[in-house]
N, C-alpha and C positions, 0 to 999 in steps of 0.2 A: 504494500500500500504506500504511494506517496503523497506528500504533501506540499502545496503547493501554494501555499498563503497564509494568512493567520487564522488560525482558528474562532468559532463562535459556541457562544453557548447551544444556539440550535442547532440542531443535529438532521438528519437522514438516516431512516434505517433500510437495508436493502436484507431481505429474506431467501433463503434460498427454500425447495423443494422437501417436504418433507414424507414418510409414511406414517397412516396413523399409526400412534403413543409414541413416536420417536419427535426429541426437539430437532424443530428447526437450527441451522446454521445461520447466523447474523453476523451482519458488518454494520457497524456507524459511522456516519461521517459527516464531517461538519464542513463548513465552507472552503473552498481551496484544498480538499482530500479527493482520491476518488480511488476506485479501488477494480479489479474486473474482474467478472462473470461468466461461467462458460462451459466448457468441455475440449479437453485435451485428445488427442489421441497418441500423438509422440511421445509426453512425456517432459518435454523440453519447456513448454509455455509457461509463463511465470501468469497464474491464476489463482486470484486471493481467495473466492468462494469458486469452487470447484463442482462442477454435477460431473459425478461419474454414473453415466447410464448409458447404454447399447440403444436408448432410442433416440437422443438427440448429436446430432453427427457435428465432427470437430468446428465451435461457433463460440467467438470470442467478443464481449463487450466491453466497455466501462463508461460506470458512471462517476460523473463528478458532481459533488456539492460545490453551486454557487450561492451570491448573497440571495436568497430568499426562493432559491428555484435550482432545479437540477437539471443533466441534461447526459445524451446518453451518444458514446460513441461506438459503429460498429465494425469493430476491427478485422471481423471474416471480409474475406477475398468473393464469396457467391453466393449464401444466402439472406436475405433481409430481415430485420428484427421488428417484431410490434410490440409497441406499447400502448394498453386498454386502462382507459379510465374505470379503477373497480368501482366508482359512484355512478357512471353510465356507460355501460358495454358499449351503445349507439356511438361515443367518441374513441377514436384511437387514431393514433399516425405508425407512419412508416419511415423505419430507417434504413438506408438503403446499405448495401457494402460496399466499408470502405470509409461513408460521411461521417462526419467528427463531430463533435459537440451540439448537437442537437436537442437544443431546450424544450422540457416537458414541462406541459401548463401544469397537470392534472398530481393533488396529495396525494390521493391513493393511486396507484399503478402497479400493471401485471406485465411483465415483458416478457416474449414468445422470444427464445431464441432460433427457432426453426419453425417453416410452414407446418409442421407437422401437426394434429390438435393431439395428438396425443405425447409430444413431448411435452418435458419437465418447464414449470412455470416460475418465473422469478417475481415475486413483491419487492415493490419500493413502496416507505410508507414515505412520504417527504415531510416537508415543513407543514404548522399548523398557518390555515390561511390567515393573512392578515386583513384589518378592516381599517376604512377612515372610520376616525372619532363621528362620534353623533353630530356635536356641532360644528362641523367643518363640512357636511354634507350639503351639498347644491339641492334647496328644495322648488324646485322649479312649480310655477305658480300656472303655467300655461296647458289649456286643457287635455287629457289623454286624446291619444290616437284613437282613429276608430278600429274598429280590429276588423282582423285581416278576413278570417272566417266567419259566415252571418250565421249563427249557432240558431236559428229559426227555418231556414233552407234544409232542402231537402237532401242537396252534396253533403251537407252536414253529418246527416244523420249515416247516410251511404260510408261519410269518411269515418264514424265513429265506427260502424262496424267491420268496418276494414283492419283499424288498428286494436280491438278490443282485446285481442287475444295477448297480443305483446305490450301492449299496454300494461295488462294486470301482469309482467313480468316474465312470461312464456317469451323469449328471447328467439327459441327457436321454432314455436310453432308457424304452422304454415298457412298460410292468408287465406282466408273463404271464399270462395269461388262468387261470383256475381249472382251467381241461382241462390245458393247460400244466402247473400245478404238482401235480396229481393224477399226469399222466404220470410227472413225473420225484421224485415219492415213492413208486410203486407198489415199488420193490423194496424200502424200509425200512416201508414201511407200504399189503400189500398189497389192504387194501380202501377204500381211500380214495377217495371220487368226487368228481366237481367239487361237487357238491352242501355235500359234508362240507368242502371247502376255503371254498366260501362260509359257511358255518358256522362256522367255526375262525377267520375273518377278521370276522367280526360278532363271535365273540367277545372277541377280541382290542380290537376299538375300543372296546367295553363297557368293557371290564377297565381301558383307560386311558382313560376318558371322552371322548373325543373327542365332540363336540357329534352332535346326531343326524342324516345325512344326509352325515358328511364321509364323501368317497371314499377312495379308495385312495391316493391321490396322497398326500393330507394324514396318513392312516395311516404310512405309509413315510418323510414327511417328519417326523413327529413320533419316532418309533423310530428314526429316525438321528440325529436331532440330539441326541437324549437317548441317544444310543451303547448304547441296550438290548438289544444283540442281545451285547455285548461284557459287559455288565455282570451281564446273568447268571448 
C-alpha cells in the first residue's frame, strides 16, 4: 500500500469477497492512500487485497482515497471493471483497461472485476456524504416546474404498469407484455388495447427523448432512476 499525501481523519473502507461465517478481508484508506485489488495468476503482482478464485481470470485494480471522493484505476491490459451504486443498481459506470483515476460519485459501491456475474464482488464503502449547513441553503422563492408526466393521463397509468414490477425492487424481473398491461387497466380504462398501450409507451419515450430504437428496458430504467413516477 502506498501513500501519497497527508493523511485525514476520514477514511475509505474497500471489502473484499467473502463465504458465509468466514470474515471478510479489509483495507482502509484515507486521502492520498490507495491500495489494489484483484487476482494474480503469476504470482509476481504486488496485490494488497488479493481474491484467489479459479473464477475471476488475472484482473488488477486500484483505488485511491481522494479529498472527499474516490476513484478507481484499471490496470488489466482486456477486461473492463464496473462499478454499481449499492443504493441504486439502475446507476453504475464503466472503467475501461488501462484508464487511471476514474472518480466515483457513489458511498456505497460494488466493483465487478470481470464480465462474469458470477465472479467474486469487491465493496467500497467511501466517505459519509457531506451537506451545506441549513442556513447557507438557496431557498428559491420562484414557483415549481410543472412536471414532466401528467399522472391523470392515460401513458401514465400504461407507464406505471410497465415499471411496477422493478419498481417494488425485482431488479430482474421481466416487463409485461402490452396484452398484460391492457389486461390489468381494463377496469380503470375500459377500452384500452394492446395496440393503445404500444402507443402510450412510444409516446412516452418521445416525451423524454430517449434516443430512437431504445427498448423498454432502457425506458423503465430511465423513469426510475429519475424517480418520475414519484415526482409527478
Amino acid at each position: 500500500m502506498k501513500n501519497n499525501g497527508e493523511a485525514m481523519n476520514k477514511k475509505i473502507t474497500i471489502q473484499g469477497p467473502a463465504e458465509i461465517g468466514e470474515t471478510a478481508t479489509q483495507i482502509s484508506l484515507t486521502a492520498g492512500q490507495s491500495a489494489t485489488i484483484g487476482a494474480c495468476r503469476c504470482g509476481h503482482c504486488r496485490v494488497d487485497l488479493r481474491i484467489d478464485t479459479d473464477e475471476l481470470p488475472p484482473a488488477i485494480g486500484r483505488v485511491t482515497a481522494h479529498t472527499g471522493f474516490w476513484s478507481l484505476s484499471n490496470l488489466s491490459g482486456e477486461a473492463p471493471m464496473t462499478v454499481t451504486n449499492m443504493d441504486d443498481w439502475y446507476q453504475y459506470l464503466v472503467v475501461e483497461p488501462g484508464r487511471r483515476d476514474v472518480p466515483v460519485p457513489f458511498e456505497l459501491a460494488q466493483i465487478e472485476l470481470a464480465p462474469s456475474p458470477n465472479a467474486p464482488k469487491v465493496a467500497v464503502f467511501g466517505y459519509e456524504p457531506q451537506y451545506t449547513s441549513q442556513d447557507r441553503l438557496v431557498m428559491c422563492q420562484s414557483p415549481p416546474p410543472r412536471p414532466l408526466l401528467d399522472r391523470r393521463s392515460t401513458y401514465f397509468s400504461v407507464l406505471s404498469e410497465l415499471c411496477r414490477d422493478r419498481l417494488n425492487g425485482t431488479m430482474d424481473a421481466s416487463l409485461p407484455t402490452s396484452v398484460e398491461i391492457a389486461d390489468k387497466l381494463r377496469t380503470r380504462h375500459r377500452s384500452i388495447s394492446p395496440r393503445a398501450v404500444d402507443a402510450h409507451i412510444k409516446y412516452v419515450s418521445e416525451k423524454l427523448r430517449l434516443p430512437k430504437g431504445a427498448g423498454r428496458d432502457a425506458l423503465v430504467a430511465v423513469v426510475i432512476r429519475a424517480n418520475l413516477l414519484h415526482q409527478s
